[in-house]
KOLTOR-464443 format. One record per residue (C-alpha): residue in one letter; x negated, y, z. Coordinates in steps of 0.1 Angstrom, whole numbers, plus 5000, padded with zeros to 4 digits. Example, Ala and Ser with C-alpha at 12.3 -4.5 7.8 and 13.67 -1.06 7.14 Angstrom:
# residues 2
A487749555078S486349895071
END
This chain:
# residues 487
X426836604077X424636454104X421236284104X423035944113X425035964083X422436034060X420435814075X423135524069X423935664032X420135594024X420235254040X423435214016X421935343982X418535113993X420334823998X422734863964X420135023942X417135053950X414535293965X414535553936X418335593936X417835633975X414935903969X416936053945X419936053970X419136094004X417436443990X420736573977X422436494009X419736694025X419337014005X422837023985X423437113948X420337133929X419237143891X417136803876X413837013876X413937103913X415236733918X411836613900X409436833919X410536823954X410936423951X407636403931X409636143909X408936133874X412236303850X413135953835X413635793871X415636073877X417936093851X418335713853X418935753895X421536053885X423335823861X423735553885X424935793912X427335943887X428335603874X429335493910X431135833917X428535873945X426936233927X429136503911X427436793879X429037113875X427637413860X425237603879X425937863907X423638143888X426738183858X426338083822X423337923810X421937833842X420837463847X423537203858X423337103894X423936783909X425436703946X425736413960X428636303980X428136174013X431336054021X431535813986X428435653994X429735564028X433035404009X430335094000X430734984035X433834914028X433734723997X434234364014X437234464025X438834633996X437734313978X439634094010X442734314004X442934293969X442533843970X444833893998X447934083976X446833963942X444733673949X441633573933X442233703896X443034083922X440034023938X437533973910X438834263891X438034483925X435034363927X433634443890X435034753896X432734863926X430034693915X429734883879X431435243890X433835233868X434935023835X437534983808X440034773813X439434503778X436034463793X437334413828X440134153816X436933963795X434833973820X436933853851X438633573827X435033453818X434433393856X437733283864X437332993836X433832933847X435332783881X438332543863X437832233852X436632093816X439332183790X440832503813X440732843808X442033183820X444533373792X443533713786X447733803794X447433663828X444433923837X446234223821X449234143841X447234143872X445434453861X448734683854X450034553887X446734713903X447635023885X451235043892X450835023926X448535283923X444835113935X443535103902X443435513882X442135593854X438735823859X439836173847X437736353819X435636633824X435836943812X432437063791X433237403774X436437353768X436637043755X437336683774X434736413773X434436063790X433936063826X431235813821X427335943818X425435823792X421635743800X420035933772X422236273777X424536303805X421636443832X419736703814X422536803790X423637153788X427037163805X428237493808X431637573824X431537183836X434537143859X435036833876X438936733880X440736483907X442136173894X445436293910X445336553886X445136403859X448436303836X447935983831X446035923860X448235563862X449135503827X447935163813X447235183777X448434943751X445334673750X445134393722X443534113737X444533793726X442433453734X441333303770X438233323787X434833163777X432432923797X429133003800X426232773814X423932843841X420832853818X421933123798X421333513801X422333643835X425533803838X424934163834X422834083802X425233843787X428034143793X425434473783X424634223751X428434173743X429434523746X426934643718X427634283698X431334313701X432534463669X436334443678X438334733690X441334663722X442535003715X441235143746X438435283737X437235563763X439435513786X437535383819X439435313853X438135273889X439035173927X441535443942X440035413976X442735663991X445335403985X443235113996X442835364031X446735394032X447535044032X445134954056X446035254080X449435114076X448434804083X447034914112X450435094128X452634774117X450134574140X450234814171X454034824167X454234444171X451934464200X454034744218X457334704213X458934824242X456735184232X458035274203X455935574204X455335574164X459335634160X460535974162X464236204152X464236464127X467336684128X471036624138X472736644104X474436284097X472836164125X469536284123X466836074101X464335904118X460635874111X457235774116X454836034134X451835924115X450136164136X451135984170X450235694158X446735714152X445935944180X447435634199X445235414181X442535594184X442835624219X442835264225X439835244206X438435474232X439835294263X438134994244X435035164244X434435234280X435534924292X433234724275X430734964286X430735034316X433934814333X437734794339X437735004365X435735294349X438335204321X441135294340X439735604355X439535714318X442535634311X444135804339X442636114323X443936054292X447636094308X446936324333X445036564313X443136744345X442536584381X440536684406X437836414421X440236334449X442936284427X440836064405X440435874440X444035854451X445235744416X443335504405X442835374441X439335344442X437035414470X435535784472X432135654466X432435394436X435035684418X432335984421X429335744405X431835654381X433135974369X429136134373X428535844345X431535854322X429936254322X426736214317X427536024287X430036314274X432936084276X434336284304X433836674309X434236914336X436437234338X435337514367X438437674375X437337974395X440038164419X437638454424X435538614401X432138554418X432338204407X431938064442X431637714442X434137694477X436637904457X436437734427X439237454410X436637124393X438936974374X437736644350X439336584314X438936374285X439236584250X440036294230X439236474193X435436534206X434936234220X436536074194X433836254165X430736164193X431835794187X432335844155X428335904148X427435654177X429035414149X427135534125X424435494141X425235124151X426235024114X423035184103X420834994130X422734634119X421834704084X418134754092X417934434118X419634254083X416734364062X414334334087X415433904091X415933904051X412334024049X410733814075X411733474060X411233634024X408933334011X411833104031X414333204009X413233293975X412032873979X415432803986X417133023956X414532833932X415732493942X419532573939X418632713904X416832353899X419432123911X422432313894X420532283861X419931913866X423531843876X424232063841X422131843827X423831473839X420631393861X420731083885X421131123922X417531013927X416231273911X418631493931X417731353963X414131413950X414631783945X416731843976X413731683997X411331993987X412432164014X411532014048X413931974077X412132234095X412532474072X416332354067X416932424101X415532784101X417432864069X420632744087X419232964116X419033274096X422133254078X424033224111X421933544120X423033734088X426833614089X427133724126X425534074113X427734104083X430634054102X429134304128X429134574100X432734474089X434034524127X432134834133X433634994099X437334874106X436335184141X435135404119X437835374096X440135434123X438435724140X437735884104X441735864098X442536024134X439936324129X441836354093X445136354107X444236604134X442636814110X445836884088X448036854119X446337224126X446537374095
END
């Protein structure tokens, strides 16, 4: 793990919840498993903060407890996992993908999903028919069946799994922590199993709910209170009690990487790189390198790269190294037909910047410079991981430019959300336009104009953040892919 990926995973847990959780957080990343105690004294955060920051982590599948490294009876230890907390960059588009398959009743249920960790799946079907029937007109309302169909659809194609239990001295418990015990609890033998693992990782449960979904006004409790309230109200049993599901990122990952082949494919069709022969028998069977594929895509990610840095022909120079593997600096000239001059500055920059590197080939064993083979090459996997943390690094920067203009007009805004609250509970309320117009008038057209100005700012960095993951995602899947390639 590198300092620009802990540096974005604390941006991350900031941003979602708050600076304890990121306290908490960012030291795991930085010193591995430890026990709650040592978590309390090297933070200097009092043990309730703690446990509270652990349950959230755990909650959200960002922090893992297994039993400690020392044998039985030592204190449970807590790590945090790196590569989960970077997943929330990601939650836009899971929730895109999802209204994009299943459509808005799909893309609600993904989204109460991420944002409570994990839930069961009565409480999900109440909660995203309640905001479903909030948005249809008077006398409408969302059937509880309609949600549960959507829901088992989420499951059967396998982004929705059920969390699997863990393992605490033998016996299986809920996967989800509770406040009071889960942090400082004794938990010897704890043993923490994969979903995949699991039997009935992607078995939906027999669920009574029968009825539609309720409307709620504006002026009551705020959403997470009205639900908290309910759950400790709600008397009635669904029969799936304990059973709690979350997102299965690894399938969301699939279809985009998927996505992402189809779309090459249709751009290069006469290169049907992608499609390859296995065997002779019957014909042979033909398949899709996945491999190829993105180490193709990822290489145009890397031509993209050095165009928009530093030109087209610096672009193509790179590129010819990408096919030819090693040329000399005369080659480089002749091939890419570029004068001596403009070719040597180019290649002297591309490797400075590590994009390029430089193989002595000597003939003799002195190591004479007039006797020795220089020889530049691109070695796409490294330059593919340095660009890999120079996106890190960008996403992180985008997020803190976001906070910085969210801070900066502050007063601005928190104005702007109290008026909104004011006018919707007026028009709740059957109020007459003038005293509409009235309300709307309390912010000047000065101050409209910069609030338009900074949403434009924040929309153009949000979508920044999206573009810049959709590279990571990429890269991230060809460093995978090489990885067991190897093996």
């Amino acid at each position: 793990m590198t300092a620009q990926e802990v540096r974005l995973c604390g941006l991350l847990l900031q941003e979602h919840f708050g600076d304890v959780v990121e306290k908490v957080g960012t030291h795991l990343l930085r010193n591995g498993a430890q026990h709650l105690r040592a978590i309390v004294q090297e933070t200097g955060t009092p043990m309730d903060l703690v446990k509270k920051s652990l349950c959230v982590l755990i909650q959200h599948g960002a922090c893992a407890f297994s039993s400690g490294r020392k044998g039985p009876g030592s204190p449970v230890e807590y790590q945090a996992s790196f590569e989960r907390i970077l997943r929330i960059l990601r939650y836009p588009r899971y929730i895109y993908t999802a209204k994009t398959l299943y459509g808005d009743t799909g893309e609600l249920i993904i989204e109460e999903l991420l944002q409570r960790g994990h839930m069961t799946m009565s409480s999900t079907v109440k909660t995203v028919a309640d905001r479903l029937t909030l948005n249809m007109e008077e006398g409408h309302s969302m059937e509880y069946s309609e949600v549960s169909n959507t829901f088992s659809k989420l499951v059967e194609t396998h982004f929705l799994q059920r969390c699997p239990p863990v393992e605490v001295a033998g016996k299986a418990v809920s996967a989800t922590p509770d406040p009071a015990t889960t942090p400082g609890a004794p938990a010897n033998n704890t043993t923490p199993s994969t979903p995949e693992s699991f039997a009935d990782c992607y078995k939906v449960p027999h669920v009574t709910l029968i009825g539609r979904g309720k409307r709620r006004n504006s002026s009551e409790d705020g959403e997470d209170q009205r639900n908290a309230k309910r759950a400790k109200e709600d008397p009635e049993t669904h029969g799936d009690e304990g059973i709690y599901w979350q997102v299965n990122f690894e399938r969301f990952h699939l279809h985009f990487r998927d996505q992402a082949i189809i779309s090459a494919v249709a751009n290069k069709l006469d290169q049907m790189e992608f499609v390859g022969k296995s065997g002779d028998s019957g014909g042979g069977m033909y398949v899709v390198n996945l491999h190829r594929a993105l180490a193709n895509l990822a290489r145009a990610t890397l031509e993209s790269v050095v165009q928009e840095r530093f030109g087209s022909r610096s672009a193509r120079i790179f590129r010819l190294l990408l096919r030819k593997r090693h040329l000399e600096q005369k080659q480089v000239e002749d091939f890419a037909m570029i004068p001596a001059k403009e070719a040597k500055d180019m290649l002297y920059t591309l490797l400075s910047e590590n994009l390029v590197q430089l193989q002595e080939i000597p003939k003799t064993p002195d190591h004479a410079p007039s006797r020795t083979f220089y020889l530049y090459t691109v070695n796409q996997l490294p330059t593919a991981r340095m660009l890999l943390q120079n996106c890190f690094k960008t996403v992180a920067n985008l997020i803190e430019r976001r906070l910085f203009e969210t801070k900066e007009s502050k007063r601005l805004l928190e104005k702007s959300q109290r008026i909104e609250a004011i006018l919707a509970s007026l028009q709740a309320s059957g109020a007459e336009p003038e005293q509409l117009t009235e309300v709307e008038e309390m912010i000047t057209p000065p101050e409209k104009q910069q609030l338009e100005s900074l949403r434009h700012h924040i929309n153009k960095l949000d979508s920044a953040e999206n573009q810049v993951d959709e590279t990571i995602f990429l890269l991230e899947s060809y460093i995978k892919s090489t990885a067991t390639a190897t093996r």
